[in-house]
C-alpha positions as CSV (number, residue, x, y, z in Angstrom):
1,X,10.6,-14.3,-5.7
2,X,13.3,-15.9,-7.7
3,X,12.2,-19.3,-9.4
4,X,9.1,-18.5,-9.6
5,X,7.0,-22.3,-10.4
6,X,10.0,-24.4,-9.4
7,X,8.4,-25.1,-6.0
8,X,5.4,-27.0,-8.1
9,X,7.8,-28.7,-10.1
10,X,9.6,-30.1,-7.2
11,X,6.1,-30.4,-5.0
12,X,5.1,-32.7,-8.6
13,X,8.1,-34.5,-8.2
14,X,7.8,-35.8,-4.6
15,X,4.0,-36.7,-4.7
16,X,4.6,-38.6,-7.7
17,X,7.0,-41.2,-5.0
18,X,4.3,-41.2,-2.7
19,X,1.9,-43.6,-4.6
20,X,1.0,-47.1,-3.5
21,X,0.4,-49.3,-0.3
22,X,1.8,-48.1,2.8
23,X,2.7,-44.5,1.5
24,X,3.1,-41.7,3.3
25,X,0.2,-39.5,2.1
26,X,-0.1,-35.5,1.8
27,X,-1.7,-33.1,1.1
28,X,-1.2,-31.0,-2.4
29,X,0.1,-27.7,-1.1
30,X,1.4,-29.3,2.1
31,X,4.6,-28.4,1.7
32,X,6.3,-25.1,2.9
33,X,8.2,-23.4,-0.1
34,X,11.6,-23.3,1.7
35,X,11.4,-27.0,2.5
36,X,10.5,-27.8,-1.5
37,X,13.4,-25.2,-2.8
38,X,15.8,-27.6,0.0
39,X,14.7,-31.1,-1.9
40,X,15.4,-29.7,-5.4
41,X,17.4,-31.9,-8.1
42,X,19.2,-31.3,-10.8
43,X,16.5,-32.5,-13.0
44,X,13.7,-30.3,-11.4
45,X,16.2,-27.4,-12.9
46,X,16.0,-29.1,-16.0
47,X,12.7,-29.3,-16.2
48,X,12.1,-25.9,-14.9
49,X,13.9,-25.1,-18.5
50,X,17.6,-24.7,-17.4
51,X,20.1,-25.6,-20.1
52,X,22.2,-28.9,-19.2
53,X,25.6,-26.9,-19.5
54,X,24.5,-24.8,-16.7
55,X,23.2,-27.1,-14.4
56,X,26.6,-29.0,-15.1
57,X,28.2,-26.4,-13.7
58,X,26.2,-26.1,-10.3
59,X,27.7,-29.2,-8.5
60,X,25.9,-28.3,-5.3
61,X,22.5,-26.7,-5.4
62,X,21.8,-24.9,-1.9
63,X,18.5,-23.2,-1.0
64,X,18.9,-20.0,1.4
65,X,15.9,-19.5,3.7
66,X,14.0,-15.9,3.7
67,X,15.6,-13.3,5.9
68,X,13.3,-12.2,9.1
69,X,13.4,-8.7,10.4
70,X,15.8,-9.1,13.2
71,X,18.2,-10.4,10.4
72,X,17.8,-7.4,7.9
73,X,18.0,-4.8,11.5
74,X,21.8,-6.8,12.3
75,X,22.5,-6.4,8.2
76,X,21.6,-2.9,8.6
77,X,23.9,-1.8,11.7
78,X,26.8,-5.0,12.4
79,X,28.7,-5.1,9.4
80,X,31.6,-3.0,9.1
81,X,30.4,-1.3,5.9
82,X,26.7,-1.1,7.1
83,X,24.2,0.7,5.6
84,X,23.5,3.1,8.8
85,X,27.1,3.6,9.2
86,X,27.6,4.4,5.5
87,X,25.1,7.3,5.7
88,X,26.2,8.2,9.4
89,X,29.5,8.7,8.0
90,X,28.1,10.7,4.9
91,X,26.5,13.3,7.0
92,X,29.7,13.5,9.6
93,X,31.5,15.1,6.5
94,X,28.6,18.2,7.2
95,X,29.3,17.7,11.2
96,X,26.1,16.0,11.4
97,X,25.5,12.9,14.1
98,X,23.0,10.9,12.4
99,X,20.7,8.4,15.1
100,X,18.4,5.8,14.5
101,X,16.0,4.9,16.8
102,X,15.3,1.1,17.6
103,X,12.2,1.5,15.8
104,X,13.4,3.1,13.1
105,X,15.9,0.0,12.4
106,X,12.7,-2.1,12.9
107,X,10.6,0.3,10.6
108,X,13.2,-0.1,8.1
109,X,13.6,-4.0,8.0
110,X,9.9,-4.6,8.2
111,X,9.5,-2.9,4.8
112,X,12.0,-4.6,3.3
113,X,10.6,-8.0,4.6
114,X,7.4,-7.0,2.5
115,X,9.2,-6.5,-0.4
116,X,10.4,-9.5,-0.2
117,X,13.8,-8.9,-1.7
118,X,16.3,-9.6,1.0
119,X,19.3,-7.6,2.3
120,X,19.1,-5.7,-1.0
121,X,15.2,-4.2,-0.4
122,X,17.1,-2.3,2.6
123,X,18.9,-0.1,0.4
124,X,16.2,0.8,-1.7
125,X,14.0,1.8,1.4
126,X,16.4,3.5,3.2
127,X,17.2,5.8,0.2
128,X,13.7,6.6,-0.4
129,X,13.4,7.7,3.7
130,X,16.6,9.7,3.5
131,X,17.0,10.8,0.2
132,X,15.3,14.4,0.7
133,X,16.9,14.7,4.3
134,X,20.5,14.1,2.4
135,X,19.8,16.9,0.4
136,X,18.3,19.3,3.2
137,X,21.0,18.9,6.1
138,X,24.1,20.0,4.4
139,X,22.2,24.1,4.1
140,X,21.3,23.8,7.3
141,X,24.5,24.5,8.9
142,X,23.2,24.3,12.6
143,X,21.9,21.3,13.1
144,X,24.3,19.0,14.6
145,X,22.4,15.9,15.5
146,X,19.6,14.4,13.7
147,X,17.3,11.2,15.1
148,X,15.5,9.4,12.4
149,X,12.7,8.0,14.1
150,X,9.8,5.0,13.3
151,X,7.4,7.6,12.0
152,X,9.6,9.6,9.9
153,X,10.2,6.0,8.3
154,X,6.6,5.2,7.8
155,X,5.8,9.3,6.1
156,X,4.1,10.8,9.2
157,X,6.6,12.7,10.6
158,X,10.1,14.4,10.9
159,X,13.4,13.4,12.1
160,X,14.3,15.5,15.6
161,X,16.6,17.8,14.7
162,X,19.1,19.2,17.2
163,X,21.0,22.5,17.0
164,X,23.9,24.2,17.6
165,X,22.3,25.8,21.2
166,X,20.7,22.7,22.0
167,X,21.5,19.8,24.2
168,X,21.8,16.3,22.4
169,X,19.6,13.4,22.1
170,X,19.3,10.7,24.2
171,X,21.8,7.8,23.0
172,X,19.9,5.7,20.0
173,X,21.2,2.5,18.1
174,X,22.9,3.6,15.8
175,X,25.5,5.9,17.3
């Protein structure tokens, strides 16, 4: 992740107050790494090798906790420019509905967890599912409704396909 070794510096910091009678005791390695990256001080930057003119400039140093996967599954479907939407609309231009199945969405965010590179891992894992699928549905003119589903995320499968002389799919997230 980003800062990598500033938790240690920080961790250094706050055992070093906890010396003498009475003191509350812990552990090395006690603390969590979001609770560390939440106590850091503008000399921990320093010392994590940070030029003074920059820390200067930060007057308040925030630490963000780690997305979950119901998180990344809501950045990937609620915003008004989401990701799904973005490539739902790209395959309408073909007269294409594009679905997503709930665990599809969950497929999708739990990958991106791993990576562990926030909202911005969900881009890169969606275009590596749909990239040959982008390329494929535009020469075949009749399909008219595809379902991405959770094993066509993980590599063992296709998305169902519809056709022109075929009934729809079942409603999915997504659509």
């Amino acid at each position: 992740g980003a800062f990598v070794g500033l938790d240690s510096i920080i961790e250094r910091r706050l055992n070093q107050k906890r010396m003498g009678f009475g003191a509350d005791v812990q552990i090395r390695g006690q603390h969590q790494i979001g609770d560390l990256f939440s106590k850091v001080e503008p000399e921990d930057l320093l010392q994590y090798g940070l030029i003074p003119e920059i820390i200067g400039r930060l007057p308040i140093v925030a630490a963000l906790d780690q997305l979950d996967e119901p998180a990344l599954v809501r950045i990937l479907t609620e915003p008004k420019n989401a990701l799904i939407k973005q490539y739902q609309k790209l395959l309408s231009l073909d007269k294409v509905k594009l679905k997503f199945a709930d665990g599809a969405l969950l497929a999708i965010a739990k990958k991106a967890h791993l990576q562990k590179t926030g909202a911005r891992g969900l881009r890169a894992v969606l275009e590596s599912v749909m990239l040959d699928l982008m390329y494929e549905l535009p020469s075949q003119a009749e399909v008219k409704e595809v379902l991405v589903t959770e094993e066509f995320i993980h590599g063992k499968g296709e998305p169902i396909k519809v056709f022109e002389h075929q009934k729809g799919i079942k409603p999915a997230v997504g659509s």
